[in-house]
C-alpha positions in Angstrom: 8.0 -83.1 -38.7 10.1 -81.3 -41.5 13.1 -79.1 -40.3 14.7 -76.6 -42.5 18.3 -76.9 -43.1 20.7 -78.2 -39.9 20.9 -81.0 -37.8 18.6 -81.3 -35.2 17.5 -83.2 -31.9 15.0 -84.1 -29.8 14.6 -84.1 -25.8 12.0 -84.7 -24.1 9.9 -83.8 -27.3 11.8 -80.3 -27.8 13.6 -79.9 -31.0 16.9 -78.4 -30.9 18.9 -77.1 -33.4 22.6 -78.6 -33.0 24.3 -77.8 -36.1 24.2 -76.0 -39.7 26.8 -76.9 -42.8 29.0 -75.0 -44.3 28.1 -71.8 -46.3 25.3 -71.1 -42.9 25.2 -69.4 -39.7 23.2 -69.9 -36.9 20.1 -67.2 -37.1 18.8 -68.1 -33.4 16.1 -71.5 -34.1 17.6 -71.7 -37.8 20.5 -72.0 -40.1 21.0 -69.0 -42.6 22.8 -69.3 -45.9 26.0 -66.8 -45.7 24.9 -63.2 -47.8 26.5 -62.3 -50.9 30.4 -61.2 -50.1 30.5 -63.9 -47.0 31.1 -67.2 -46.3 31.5 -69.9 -44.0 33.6 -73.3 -44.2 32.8 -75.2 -40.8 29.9 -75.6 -38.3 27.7 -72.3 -38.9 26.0 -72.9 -35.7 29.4 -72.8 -34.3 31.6 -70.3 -36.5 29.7 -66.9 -38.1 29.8 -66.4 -41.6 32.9 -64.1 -42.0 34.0 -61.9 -45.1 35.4 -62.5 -48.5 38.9 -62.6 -48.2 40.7 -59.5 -50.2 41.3 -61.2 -54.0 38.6 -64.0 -53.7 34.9 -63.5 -55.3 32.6 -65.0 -53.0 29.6 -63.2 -55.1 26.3 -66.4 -54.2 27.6 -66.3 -50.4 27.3 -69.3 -48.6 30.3 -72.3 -49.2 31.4 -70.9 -52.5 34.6 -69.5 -52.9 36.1 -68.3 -56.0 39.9 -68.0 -55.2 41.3 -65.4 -57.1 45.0 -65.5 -58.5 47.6 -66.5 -56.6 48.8 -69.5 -53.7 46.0 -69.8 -51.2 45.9 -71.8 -47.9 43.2 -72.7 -45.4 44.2 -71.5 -41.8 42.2 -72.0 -38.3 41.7 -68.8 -37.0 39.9 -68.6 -33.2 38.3 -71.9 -34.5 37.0 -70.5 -37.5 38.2 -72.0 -40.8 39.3 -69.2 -43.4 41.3 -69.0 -46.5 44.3 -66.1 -46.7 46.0 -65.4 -49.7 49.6 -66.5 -49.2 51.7 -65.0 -52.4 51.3 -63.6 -55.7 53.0 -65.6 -59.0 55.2 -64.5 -61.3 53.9 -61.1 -63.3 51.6 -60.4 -60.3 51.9 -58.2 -57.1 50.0 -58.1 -53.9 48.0 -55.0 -53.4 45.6 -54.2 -50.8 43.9 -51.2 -52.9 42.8 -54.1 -55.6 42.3 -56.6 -53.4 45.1 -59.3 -54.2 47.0 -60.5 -56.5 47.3 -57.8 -60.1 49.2 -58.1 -63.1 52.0 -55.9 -63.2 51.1 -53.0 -65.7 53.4 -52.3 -69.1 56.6 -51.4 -68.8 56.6 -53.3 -65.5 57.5 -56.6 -64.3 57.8 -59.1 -61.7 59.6 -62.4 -61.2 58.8 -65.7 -58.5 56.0 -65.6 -56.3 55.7 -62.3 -53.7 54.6 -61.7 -50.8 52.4 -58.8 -49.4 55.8 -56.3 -49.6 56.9 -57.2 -53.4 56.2 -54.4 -56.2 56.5 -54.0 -59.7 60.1 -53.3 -60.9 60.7 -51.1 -63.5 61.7 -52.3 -67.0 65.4 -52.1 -67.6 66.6 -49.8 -70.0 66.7 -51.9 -73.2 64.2 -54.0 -72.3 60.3 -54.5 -73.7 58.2 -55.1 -70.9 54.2 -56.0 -71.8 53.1 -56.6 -68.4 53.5 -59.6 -66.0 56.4 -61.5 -66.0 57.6 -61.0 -69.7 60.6 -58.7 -70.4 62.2 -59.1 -73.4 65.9 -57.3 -74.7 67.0 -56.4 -78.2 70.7 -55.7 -77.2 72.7 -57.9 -74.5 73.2 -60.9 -72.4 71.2 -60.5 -69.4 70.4 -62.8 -66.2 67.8 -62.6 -63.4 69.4 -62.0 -59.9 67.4 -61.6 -56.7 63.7 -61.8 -58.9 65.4 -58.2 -60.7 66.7 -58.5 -64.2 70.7 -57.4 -64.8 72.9 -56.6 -67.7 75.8 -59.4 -68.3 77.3 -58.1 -71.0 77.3 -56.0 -74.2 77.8 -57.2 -77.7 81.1 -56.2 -79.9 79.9 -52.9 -81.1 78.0 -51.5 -77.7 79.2 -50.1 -74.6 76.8 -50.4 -71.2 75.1 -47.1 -70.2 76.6 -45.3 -66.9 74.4 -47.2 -64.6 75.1 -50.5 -66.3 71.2 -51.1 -67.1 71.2 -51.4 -71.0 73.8 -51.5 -73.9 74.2 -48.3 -76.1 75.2 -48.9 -80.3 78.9 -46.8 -80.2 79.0 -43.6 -81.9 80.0 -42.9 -85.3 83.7 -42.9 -85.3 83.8 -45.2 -82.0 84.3 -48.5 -81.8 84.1 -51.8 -79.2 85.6 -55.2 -80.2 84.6 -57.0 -76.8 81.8 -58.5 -74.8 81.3 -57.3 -71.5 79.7 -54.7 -69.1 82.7 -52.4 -68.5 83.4 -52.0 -72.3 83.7 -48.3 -73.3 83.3 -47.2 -76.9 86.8 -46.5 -77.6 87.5 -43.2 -80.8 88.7 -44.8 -83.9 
């Protein structure tokens, strides 16, 4: 006798069907490979096939899994083994309209992993920002604090804007000897 795909027994000269791999569910007398878009890690006779997870490609069905961007884990859930995005890296944000983890766009940024609340940040004034987590400054000393970029200090020369995100060139007929943030541009 040739069975399809599972394991099966025999009692009493009845064949049962007692299990089916991963990437199958049970289909009543037979294992059926997970569709396109599902999938299925432990006993399919045991645990249906379940759906994609947002930000993972699971286009053949069955056991394969194409994890999309970003720190995954594998978590028991009502005794069904699933994968759930955990964070997005650095130049990525979590969005549930995309499905997972996407770059953040120009003039946007994002440092350290996120979680499902983090967003883009704006660039700071004076910055270049080319999407992800690259930002880079033409004027200034600046430092990351709390995954957000921050002015330090202005060269000899500038004065920091009003709302301390980005150094200003003085004026004709001003002038600034020192470094720092709360430098004005002094008349000459």
């Amino acid at each position: 006798v040739t069975f399809a795909v599972g394991t099966w027994s025999a009692v009493a000269g009845l064949f049962s069907l007692e299990s089916c791999p991963s990437g199958y569910e049970s289909g009543g007398d037979k294992c059926v490979r997970c569709p396109a878009g599902e999938y299925s890690l432990g006993d399919g006779l045991l645990t249906p096939c379940l759906p994609c997870p947002s930000g993972a490609d699971c286009i053949n069905g069955g056991d394969l899994i194409h994890l999309g961007v970003g720190d995954w884990s594998a978590v028991e859930n009502d005794g069904q083994l699933q994968y759930q995005l955990d964070s997005c890296p650095s130049g990525y944000v979590f969005s549930t309209n995309a499905d997972g983890c996407v770059a953040c766009e120009i003039n946007f940024y994002s440092l350290g992993f996120r979680n499902e609340s983090s967003v883009c940040a704006p660039c700071p004034t004076g910055g270049v920002c080319s999407g992800g987590d690259v930002v880079a400054f033409a004027v200034g000393n600046w430092s990351v604090v709390n995954s957000v970029w921050q002015l330090d200090s202005c060269p000899s020369g500038y004065a920091a804007t009003t709302s301390k995100d980005g150094c200003v060139v003085c004026a004709a007929g001003k002038y600034s000897l020192r470094e720092g943030v709360d430098q004005e541009c002094l008349t000459c």
